[in-house]
Gaussian input, Z-matrix of N, CA and C with variables (Angstrom, degrees):
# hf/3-21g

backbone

0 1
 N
 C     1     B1
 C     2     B2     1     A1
 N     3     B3     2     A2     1     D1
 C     4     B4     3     A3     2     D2
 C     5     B5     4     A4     3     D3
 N     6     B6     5     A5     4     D4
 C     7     B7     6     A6     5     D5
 C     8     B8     7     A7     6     D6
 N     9     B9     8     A8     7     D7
 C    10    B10     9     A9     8     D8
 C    11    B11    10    A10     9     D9
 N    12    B12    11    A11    10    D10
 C    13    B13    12    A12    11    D11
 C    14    B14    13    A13    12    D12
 N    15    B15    14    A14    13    D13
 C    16    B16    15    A15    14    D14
 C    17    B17    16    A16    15    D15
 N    18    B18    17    A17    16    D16
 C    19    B19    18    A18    17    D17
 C    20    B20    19    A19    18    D18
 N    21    B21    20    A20    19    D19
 C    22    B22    21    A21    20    D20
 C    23    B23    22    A22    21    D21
 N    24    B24    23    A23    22    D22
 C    25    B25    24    A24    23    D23
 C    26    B26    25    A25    24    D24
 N    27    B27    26    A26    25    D25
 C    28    B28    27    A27    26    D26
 C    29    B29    28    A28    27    D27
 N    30    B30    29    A29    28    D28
 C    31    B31    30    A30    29    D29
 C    32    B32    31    A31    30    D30
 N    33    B33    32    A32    31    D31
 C    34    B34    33    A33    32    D32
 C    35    B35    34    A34    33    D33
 N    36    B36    35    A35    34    D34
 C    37    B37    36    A36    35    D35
 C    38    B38    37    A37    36    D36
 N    39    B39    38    A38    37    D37
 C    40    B40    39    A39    38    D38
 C    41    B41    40    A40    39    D39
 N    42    B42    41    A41    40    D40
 C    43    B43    42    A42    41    D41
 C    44    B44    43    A43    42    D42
 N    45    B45    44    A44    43    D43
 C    46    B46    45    A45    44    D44
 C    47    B47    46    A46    45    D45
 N    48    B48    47    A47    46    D46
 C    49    B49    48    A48    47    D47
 C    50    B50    49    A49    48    D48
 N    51    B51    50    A50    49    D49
 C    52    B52    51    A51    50    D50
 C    53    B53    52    A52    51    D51
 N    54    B54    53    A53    52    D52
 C    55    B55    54    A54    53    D53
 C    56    B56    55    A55    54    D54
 N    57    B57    56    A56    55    D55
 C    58    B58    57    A57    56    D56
 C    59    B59    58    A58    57    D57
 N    60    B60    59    A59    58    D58
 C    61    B61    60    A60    59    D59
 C    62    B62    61    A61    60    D60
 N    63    B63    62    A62    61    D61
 C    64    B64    63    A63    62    D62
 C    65    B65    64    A64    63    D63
 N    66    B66    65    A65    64    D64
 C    67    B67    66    A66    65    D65
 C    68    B68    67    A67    66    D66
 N    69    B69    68    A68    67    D67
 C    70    B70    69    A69    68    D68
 C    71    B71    70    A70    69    D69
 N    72    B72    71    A71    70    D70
 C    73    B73    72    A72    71    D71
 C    74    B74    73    A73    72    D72
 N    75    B75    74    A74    73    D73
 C    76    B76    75    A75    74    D74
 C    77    B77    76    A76    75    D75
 N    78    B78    77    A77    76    D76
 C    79    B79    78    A78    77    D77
 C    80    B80    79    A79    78    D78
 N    81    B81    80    A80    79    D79
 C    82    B82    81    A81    80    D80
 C    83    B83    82    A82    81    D81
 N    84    B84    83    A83    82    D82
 C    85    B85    84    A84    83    D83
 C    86    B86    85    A85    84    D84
 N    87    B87    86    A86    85    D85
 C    88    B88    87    A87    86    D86
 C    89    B89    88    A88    87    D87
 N    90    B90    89    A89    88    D88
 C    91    B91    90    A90    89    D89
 C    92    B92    91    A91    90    D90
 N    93    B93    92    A92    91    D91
 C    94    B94    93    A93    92    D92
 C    95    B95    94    A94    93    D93
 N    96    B96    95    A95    94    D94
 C    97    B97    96    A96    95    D95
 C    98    B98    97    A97    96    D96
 N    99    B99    98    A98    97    D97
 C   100   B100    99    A99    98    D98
 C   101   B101   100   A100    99    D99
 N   102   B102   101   A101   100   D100
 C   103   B103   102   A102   101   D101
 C   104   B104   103   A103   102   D102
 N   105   B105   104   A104   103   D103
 C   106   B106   105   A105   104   D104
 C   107   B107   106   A106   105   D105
 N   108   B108   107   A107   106   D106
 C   109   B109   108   A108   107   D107
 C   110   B110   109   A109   108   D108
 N   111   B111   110   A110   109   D109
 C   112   B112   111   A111   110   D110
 C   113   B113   112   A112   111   D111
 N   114   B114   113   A113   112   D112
 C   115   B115   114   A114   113   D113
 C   116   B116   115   A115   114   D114
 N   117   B117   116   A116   115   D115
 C   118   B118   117   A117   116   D116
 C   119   B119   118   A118   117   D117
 N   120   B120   119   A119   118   D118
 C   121   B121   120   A120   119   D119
 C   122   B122   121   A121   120   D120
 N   123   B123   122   A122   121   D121
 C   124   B124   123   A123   122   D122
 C   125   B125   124   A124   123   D123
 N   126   B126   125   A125   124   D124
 C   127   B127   126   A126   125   D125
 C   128   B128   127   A127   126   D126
 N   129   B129   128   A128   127   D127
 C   130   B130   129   A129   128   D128
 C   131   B131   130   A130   129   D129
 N   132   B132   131   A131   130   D130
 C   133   B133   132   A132   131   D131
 C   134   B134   133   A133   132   D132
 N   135   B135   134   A134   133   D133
 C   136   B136   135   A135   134   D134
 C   137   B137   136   A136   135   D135
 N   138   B138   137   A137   136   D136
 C   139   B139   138   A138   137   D137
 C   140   B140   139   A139   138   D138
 N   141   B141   140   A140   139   D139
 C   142   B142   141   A141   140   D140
 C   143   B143   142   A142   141   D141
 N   144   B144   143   A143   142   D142
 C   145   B145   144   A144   143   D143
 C   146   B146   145   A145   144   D144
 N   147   B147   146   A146   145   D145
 C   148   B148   147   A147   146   D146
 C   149   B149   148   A148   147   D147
 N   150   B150   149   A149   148   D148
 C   151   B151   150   A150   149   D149
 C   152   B152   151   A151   150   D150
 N   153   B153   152   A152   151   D151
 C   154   B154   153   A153   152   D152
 C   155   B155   154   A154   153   D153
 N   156   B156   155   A155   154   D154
 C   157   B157   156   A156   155   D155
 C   158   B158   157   A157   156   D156
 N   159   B159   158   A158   157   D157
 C   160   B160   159   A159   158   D158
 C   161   B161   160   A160   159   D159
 N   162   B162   161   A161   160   D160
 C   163   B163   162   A162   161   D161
 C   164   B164   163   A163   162   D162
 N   165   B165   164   A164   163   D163
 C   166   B166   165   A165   164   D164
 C   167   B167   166   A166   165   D165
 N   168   B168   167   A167   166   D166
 C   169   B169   168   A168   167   D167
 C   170   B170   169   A169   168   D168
 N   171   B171   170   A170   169   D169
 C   172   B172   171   A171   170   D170
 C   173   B173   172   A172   171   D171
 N   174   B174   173   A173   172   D172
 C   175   B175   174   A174   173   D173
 C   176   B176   175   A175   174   D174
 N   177   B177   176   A176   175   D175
 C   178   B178   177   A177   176   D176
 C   179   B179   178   A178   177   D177
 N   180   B180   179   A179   178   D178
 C   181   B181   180   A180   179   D179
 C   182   B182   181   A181   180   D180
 N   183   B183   182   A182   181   D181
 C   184   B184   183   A183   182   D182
 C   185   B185   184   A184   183   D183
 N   186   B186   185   A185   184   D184
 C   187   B187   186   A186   185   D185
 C   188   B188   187   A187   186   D186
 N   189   B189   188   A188   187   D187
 C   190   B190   189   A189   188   D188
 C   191   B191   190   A190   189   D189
 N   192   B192   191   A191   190   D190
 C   193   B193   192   A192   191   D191
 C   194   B194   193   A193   192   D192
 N   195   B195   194   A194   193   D193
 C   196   B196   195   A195   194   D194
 C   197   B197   196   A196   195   D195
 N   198   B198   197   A197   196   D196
 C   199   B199   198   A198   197   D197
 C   200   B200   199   A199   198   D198
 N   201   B201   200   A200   199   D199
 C   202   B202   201   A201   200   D200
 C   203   B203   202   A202   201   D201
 N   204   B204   203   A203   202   D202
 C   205   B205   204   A204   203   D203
 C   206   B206   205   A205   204   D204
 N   207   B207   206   A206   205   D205
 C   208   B208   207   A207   206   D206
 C   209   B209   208   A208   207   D207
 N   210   B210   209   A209   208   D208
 C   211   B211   210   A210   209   D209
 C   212   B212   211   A211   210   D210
 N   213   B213   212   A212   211   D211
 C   214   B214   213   A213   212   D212
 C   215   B215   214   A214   213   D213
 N   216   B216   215   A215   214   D214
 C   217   B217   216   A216   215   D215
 C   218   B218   217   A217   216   D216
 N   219   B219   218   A218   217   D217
 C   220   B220   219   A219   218   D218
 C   221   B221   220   A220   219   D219
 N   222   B222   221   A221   220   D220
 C   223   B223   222   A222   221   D221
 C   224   B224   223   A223   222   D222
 N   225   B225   224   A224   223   D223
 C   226   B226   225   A225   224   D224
 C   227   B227   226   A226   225   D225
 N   228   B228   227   A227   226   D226
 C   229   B229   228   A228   227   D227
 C   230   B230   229   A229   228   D228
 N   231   B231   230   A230   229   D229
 C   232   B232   231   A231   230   D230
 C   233   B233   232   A232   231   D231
 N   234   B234   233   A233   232   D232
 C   235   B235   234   A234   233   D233
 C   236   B236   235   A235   234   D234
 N   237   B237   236   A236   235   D235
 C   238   B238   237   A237   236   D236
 C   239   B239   238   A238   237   D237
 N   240   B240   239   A239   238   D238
 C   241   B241   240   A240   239   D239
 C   242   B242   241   A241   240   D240
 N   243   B243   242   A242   241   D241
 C   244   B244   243   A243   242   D242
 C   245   B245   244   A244   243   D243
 N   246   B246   245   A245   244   D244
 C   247   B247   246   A246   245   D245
 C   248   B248   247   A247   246   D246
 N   249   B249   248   A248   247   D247
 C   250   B250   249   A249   248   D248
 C   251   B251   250   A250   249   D249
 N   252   B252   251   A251   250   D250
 C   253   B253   252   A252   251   D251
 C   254   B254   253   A253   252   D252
 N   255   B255   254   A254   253   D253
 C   256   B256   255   A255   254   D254
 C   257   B257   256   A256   255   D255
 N   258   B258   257   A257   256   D256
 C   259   B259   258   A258   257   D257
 C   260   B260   259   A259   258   D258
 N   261   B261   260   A260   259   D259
 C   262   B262   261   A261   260   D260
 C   263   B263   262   A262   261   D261
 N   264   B264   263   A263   262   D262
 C   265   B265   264   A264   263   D263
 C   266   B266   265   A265   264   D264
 N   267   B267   266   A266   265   D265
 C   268   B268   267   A267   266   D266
 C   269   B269   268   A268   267   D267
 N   270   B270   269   A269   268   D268
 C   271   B271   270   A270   269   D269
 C   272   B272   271   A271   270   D270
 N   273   B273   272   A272   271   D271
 C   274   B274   273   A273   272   D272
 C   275   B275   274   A274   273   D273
 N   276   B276   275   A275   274   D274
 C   277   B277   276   A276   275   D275
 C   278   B278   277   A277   276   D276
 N   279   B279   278   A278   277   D277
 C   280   B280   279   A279   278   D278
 C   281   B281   280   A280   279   D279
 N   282   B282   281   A281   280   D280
 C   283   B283   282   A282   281   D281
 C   284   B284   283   A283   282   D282
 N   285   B285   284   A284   283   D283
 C   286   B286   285   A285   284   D284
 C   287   B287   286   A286   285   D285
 N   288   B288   287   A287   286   D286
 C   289   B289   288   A288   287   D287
 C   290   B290   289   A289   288   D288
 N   291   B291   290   A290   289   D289
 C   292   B292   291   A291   290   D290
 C   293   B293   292   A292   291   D291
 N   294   B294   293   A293   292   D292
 C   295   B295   294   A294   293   D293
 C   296   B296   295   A295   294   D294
 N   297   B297   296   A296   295   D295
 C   298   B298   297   A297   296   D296
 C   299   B299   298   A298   297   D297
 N   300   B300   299   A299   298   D298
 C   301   B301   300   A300   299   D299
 C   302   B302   301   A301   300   D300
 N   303   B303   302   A302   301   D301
 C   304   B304   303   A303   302   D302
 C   305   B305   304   A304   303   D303
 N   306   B306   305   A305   304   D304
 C   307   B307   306   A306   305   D305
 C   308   B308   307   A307   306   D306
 N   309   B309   308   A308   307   D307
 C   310   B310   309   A309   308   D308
 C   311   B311   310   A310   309   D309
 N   312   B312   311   A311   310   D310
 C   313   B313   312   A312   311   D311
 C   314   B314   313   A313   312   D312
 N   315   B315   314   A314   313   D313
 C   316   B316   315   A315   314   D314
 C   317   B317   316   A316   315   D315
 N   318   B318   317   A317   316   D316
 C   319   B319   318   A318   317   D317
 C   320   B320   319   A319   318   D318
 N   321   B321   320   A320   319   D319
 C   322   B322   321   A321   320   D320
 C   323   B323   322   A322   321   D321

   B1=1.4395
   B2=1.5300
   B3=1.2780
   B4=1.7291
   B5=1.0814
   B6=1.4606
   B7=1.4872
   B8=1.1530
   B9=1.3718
   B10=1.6533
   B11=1.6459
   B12=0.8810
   B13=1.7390
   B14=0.8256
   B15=1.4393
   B16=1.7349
   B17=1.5908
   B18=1.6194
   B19=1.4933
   B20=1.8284
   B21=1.6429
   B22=1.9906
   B23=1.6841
   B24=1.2652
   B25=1.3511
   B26=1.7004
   B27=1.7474
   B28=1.0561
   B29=1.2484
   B30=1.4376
   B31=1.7142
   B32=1.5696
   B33=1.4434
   B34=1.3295
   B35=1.1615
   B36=1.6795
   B37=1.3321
   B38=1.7993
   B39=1.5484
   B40=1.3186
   B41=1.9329
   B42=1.0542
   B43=1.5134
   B44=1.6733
   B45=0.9993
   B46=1.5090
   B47=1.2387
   B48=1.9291
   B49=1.1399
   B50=1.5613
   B51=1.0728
   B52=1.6978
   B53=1.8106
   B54=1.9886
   B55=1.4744
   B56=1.5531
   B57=1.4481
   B58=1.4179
   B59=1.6788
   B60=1.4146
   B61=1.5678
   B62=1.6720
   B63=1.2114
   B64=1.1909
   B65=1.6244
   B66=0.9014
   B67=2.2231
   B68=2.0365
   B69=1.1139
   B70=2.0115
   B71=1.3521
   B72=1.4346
   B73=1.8395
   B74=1.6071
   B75=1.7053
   B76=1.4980
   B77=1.2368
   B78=1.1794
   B79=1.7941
   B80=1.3986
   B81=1.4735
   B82=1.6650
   B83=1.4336
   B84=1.0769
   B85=1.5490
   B86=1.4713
   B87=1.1127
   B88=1.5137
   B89=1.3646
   B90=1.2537
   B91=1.3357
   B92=1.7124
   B93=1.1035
   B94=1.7398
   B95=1.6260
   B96=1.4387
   B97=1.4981
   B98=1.5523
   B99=1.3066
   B100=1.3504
   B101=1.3597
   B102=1.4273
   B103=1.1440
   B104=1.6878
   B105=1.2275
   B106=1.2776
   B107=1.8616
   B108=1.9098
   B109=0.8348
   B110=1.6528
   B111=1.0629
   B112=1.5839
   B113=1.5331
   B114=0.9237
   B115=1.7284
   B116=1.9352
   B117=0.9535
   B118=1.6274
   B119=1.5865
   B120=1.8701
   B121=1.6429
   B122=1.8183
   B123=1.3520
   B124=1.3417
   B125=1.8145
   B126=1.8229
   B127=1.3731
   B128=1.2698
   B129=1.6898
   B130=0.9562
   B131=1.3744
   B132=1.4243
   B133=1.4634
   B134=1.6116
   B135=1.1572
   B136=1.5867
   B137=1.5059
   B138=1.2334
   B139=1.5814
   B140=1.5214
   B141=1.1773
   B142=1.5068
   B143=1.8833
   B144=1.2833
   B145=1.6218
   B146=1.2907
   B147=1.3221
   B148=1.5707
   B149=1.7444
   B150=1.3896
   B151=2.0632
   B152=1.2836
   B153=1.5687
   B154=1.2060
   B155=1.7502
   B156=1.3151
   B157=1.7588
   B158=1.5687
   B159=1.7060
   B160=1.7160
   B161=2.2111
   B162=1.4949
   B163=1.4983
   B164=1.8672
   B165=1.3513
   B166=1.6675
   B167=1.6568
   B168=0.6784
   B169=1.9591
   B170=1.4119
   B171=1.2810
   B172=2.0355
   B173=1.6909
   B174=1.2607
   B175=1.2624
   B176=1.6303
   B177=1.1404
   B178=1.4616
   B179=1.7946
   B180=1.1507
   B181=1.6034
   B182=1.8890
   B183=1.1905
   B184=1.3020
   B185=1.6672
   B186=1.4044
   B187=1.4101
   B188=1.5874
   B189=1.6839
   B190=1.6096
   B191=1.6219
   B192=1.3198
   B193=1.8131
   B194=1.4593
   B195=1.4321
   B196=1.6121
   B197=1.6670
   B198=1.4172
   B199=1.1128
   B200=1.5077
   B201=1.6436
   B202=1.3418
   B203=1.9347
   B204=1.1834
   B205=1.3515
   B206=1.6876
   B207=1.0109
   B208=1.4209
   B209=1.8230
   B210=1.1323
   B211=2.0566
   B212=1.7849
   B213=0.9459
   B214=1.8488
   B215=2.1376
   B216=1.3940
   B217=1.7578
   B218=1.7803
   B219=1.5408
   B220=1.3705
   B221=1.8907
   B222=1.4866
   B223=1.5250
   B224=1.4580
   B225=1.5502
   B226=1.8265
   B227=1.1101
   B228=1.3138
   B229=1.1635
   B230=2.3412
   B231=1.1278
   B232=1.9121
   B233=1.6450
   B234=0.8987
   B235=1.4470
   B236=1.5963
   B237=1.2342
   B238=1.5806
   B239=1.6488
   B240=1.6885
   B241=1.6206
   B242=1.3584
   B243=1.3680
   B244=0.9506
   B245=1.6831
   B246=0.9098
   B247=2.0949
   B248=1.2111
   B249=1.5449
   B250=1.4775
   B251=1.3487
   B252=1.4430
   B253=1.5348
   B254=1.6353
   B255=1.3778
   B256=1.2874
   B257=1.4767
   B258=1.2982
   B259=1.8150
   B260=1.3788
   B261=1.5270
   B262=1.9010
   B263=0.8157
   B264=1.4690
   B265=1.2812
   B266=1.4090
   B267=1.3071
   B268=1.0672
   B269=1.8303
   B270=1.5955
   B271=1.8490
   B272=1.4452
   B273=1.0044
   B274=1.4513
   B275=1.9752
   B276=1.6176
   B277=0.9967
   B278=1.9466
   B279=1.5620
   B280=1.4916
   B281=1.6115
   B282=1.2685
   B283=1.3958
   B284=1.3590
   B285=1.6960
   B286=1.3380
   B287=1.8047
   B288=1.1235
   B289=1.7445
   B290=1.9107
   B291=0.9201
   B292=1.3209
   B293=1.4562
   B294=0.9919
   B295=1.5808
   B296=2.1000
   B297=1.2198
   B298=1.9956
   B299=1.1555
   B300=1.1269
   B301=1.5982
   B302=1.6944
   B303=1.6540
   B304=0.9929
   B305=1.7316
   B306=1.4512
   B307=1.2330
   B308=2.1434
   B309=1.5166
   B310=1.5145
   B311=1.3247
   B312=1.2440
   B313=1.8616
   B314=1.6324
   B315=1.2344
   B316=1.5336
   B317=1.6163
   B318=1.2900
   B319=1.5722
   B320=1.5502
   B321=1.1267
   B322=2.0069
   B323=1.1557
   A1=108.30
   A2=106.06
   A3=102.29
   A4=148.70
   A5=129.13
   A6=106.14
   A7=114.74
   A8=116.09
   A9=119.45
   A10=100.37
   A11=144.48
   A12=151.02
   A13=117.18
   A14=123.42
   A15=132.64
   A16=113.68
   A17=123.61
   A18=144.80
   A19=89.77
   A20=105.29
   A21=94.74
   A22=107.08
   A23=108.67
   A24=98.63
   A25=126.78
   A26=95.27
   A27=107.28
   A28=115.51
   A29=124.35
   A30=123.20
   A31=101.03
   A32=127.53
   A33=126.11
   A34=135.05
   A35=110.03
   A36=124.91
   A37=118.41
   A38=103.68
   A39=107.83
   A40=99.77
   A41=109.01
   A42=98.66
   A43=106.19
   A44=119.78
   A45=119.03
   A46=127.81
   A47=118.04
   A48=143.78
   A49=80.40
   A50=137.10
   A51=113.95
   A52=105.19
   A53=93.35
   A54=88.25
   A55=125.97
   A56=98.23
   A57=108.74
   A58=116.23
   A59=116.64
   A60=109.50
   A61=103.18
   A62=133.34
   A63=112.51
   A64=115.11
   A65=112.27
   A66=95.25
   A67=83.32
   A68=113.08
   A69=102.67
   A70=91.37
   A71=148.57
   A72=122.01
   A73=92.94
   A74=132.77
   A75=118.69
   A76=92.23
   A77=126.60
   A78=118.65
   A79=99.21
   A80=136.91
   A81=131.52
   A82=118.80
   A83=104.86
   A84=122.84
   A85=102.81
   A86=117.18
   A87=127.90
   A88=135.98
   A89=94.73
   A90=92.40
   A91=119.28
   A92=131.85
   A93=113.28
   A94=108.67
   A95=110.59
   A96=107.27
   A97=121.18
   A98=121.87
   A99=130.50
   A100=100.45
   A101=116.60
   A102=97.24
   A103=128.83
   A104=112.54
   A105=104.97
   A106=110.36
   A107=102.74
   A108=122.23
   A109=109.06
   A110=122.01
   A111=135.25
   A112=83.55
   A113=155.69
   A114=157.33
   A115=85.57
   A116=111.16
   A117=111.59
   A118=106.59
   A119=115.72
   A120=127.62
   A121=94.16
   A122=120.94
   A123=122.47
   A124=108.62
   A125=93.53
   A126=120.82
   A127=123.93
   A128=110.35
   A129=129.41
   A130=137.44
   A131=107.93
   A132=123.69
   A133=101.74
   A134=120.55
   A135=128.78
   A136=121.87
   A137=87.92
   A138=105.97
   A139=122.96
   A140=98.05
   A141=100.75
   A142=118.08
   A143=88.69
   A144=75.68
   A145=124.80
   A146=116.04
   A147=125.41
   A148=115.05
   A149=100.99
   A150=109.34
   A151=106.85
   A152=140.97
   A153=115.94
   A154=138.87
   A155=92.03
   A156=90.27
   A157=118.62
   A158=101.83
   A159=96.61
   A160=75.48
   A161=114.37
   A162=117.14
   A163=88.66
   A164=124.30
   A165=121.12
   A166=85.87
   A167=139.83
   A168=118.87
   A169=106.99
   A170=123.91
   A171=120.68
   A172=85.00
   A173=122.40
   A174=118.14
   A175=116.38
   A176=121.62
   A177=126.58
   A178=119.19
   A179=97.36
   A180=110.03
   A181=118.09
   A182=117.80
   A183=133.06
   A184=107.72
   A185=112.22
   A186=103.98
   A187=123.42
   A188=97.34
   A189=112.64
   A190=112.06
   A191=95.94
   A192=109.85
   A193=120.40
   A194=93.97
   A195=119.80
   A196=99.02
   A197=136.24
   A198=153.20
   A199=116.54
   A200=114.87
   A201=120.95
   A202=103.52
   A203=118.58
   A204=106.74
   A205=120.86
   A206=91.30
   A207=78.79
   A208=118.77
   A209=93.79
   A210=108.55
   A211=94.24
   A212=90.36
   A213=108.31
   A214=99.07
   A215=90.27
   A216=82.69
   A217=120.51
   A218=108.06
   A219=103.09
   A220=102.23
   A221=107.39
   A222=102.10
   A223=109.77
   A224=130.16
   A225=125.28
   A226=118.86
   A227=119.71
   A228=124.54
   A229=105.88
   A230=82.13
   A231=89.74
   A232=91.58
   A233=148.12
   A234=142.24
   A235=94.84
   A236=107.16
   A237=117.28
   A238=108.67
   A239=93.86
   A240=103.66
   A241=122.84
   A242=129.08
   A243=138.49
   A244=113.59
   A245=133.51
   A246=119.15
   A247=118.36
   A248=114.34
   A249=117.64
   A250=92.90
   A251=148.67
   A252=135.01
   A253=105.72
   A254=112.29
   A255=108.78
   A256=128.99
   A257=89.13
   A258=103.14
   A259=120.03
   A260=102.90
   A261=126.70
   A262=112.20
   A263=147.38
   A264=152.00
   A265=103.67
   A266=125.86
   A267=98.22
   A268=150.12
   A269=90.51
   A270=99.21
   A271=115.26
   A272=117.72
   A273=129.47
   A274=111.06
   A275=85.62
   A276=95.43
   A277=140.94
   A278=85.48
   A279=134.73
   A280=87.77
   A281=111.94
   A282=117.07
   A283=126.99
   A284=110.19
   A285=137.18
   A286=105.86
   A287=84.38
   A288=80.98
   A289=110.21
   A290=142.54
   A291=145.13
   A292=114.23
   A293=106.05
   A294=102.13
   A295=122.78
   A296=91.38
   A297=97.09
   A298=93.73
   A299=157.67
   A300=141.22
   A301=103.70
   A302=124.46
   A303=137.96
   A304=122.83
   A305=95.38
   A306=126.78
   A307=106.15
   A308=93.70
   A309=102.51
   A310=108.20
   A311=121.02
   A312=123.62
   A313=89.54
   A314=145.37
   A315=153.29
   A316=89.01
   A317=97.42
   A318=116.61
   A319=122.26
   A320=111.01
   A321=101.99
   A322=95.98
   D1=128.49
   D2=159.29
   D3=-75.37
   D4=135.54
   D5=-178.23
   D6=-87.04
   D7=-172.45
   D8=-172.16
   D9=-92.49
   D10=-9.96
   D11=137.54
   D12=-30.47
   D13=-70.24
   D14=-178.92
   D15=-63.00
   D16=-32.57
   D17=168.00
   D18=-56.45
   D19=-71.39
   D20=-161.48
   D21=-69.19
   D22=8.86
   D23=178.98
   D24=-101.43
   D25=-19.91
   D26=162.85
   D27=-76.40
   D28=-46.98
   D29=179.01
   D30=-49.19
   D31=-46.45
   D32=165.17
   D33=-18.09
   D34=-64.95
   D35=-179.42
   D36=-92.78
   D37=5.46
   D38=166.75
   D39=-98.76
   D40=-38.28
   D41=-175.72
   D42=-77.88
   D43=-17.23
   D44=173.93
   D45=-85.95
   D46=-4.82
   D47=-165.64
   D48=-115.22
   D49=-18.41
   D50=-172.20
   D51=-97.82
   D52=-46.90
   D53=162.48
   D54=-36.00
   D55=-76.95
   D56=-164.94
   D57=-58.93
   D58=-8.77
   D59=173.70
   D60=-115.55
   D61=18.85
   D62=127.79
   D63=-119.86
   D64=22.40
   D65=169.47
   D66=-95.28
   D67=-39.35
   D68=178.93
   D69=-64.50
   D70=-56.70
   D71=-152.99
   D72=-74.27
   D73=-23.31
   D74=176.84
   D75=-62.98
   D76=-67.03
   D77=-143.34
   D78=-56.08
   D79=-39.05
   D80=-179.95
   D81=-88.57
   D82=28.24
   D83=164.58
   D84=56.24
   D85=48.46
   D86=143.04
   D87=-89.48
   D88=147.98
   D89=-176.54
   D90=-40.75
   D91=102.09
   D92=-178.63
   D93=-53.56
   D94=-30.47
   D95=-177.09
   D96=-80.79
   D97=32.48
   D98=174.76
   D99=-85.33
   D100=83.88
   D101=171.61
   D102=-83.66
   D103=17.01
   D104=-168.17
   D105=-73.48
   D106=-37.37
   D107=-179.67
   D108=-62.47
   D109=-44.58
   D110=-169.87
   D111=-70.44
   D112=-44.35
   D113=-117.19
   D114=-120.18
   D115=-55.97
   D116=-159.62
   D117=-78.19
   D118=-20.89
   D119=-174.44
   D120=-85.36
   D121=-25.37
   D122=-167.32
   D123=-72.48
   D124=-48.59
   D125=168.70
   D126=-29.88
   D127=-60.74
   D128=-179.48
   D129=-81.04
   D130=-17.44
   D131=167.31
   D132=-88.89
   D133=-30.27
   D134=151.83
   D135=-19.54
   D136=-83.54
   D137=173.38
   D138=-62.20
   D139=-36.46
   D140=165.11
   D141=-64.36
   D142=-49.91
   D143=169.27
   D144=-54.51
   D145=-48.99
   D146=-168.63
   D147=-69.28
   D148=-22.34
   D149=163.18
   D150=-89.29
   D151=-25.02
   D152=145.76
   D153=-59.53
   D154=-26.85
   D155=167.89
   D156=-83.80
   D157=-14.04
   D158=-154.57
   D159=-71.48
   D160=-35.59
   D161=-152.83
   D162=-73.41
   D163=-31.20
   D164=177.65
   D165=-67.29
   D166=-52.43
   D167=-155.42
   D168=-88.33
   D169=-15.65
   D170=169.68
   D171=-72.25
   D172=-67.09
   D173=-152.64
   D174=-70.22
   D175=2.74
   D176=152.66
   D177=-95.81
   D178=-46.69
   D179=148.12
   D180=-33.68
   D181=-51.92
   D182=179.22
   D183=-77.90
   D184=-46.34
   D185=179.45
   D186=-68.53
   D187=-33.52
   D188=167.63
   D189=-44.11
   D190=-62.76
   D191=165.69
   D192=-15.26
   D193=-60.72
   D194=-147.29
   D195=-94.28
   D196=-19.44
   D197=158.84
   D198=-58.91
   D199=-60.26
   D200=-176.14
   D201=-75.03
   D202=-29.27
   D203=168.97
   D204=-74.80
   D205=-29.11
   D206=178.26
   D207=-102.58
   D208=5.67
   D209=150.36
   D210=-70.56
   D211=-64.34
   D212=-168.26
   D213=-37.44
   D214=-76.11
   D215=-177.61
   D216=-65.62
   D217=-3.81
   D218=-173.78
   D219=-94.60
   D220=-10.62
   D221=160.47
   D222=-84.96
   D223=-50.32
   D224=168.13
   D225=-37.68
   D226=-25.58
   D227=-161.98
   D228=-96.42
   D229=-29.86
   D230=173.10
   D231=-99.63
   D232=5.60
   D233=171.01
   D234=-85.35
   D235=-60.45
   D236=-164.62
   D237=-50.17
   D238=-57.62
   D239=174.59
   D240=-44.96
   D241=-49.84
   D242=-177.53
   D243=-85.34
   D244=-41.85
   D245=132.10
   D246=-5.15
   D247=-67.83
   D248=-152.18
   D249=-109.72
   D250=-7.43
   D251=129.43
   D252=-31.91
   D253=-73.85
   D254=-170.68
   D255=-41.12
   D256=-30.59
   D257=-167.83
   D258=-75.83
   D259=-34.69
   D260=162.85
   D261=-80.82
   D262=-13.90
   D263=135.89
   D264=-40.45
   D265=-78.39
   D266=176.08
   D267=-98.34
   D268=12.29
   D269=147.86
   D270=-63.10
   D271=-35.52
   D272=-177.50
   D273=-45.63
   D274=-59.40
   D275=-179.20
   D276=-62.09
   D277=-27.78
   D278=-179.22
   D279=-61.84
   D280=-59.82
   D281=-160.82
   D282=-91.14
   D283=-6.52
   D284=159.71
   D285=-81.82
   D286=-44.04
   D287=176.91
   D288=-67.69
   D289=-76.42
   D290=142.23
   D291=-1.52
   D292=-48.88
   D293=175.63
   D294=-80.25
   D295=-24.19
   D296=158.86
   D297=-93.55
   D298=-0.49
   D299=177.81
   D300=-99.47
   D301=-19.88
   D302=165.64
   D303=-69.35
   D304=-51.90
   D305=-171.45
   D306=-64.67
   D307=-47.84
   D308=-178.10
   D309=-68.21
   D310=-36.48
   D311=-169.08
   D312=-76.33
   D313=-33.22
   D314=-164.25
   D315=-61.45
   D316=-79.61
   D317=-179.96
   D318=-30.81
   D319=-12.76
   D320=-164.81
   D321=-118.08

């Protein structure tokens, strides 16, 4: 989504691209009314704006991405832990048990 920043900034650099390429064709004694030239500098700062936003919205797009996966593996990842807690929990136990059943036959 865009904000309204990135919107007045493009109107910015299109109205500052029309200024600045006709007060330069007045000062070199051009015609100021060429508009083809004024028309094609507008174009192009145009487009330029609009591939800088299309590259701002992949790259929030991409971070969105990159956010929900790694929510995603940071729950697999406490799932897993807590599995293999459980599981040494109870080798643990396995091996505590075994070990007084070792310990008692020692004893007699």
């Amino acid at each position: 989504m865009m904000e309204m920043r990135d919107i007045v900034f493009s109107v910015v650099m299109v109205f500052s691209a029309f200024v600045l390429t006709y007060e330069w064709l007045g000062r070199f004694k051009y015609s100021p009314a060429n508009s083809l030239i004024v028309l094609s500098a507008i174009v192009m700062v145009g487009a330029l704006a609009a591939m800088i936003l299309s590259v701002d919205m992949r790259l929030r797009r991409l971070e969105e991405s990159i956010d929900s996966r790694d929510r995603s593996m940071r729950i697999s990842l406490q799932s897993v832990e807590e599995n293999i807690d459980h599981r040494m929990n109870e080798v643990t136990a396995v091996v505590e048990d075994a070990l007084e059943a070792f310990n008692r036959r020692n004893y007699r």
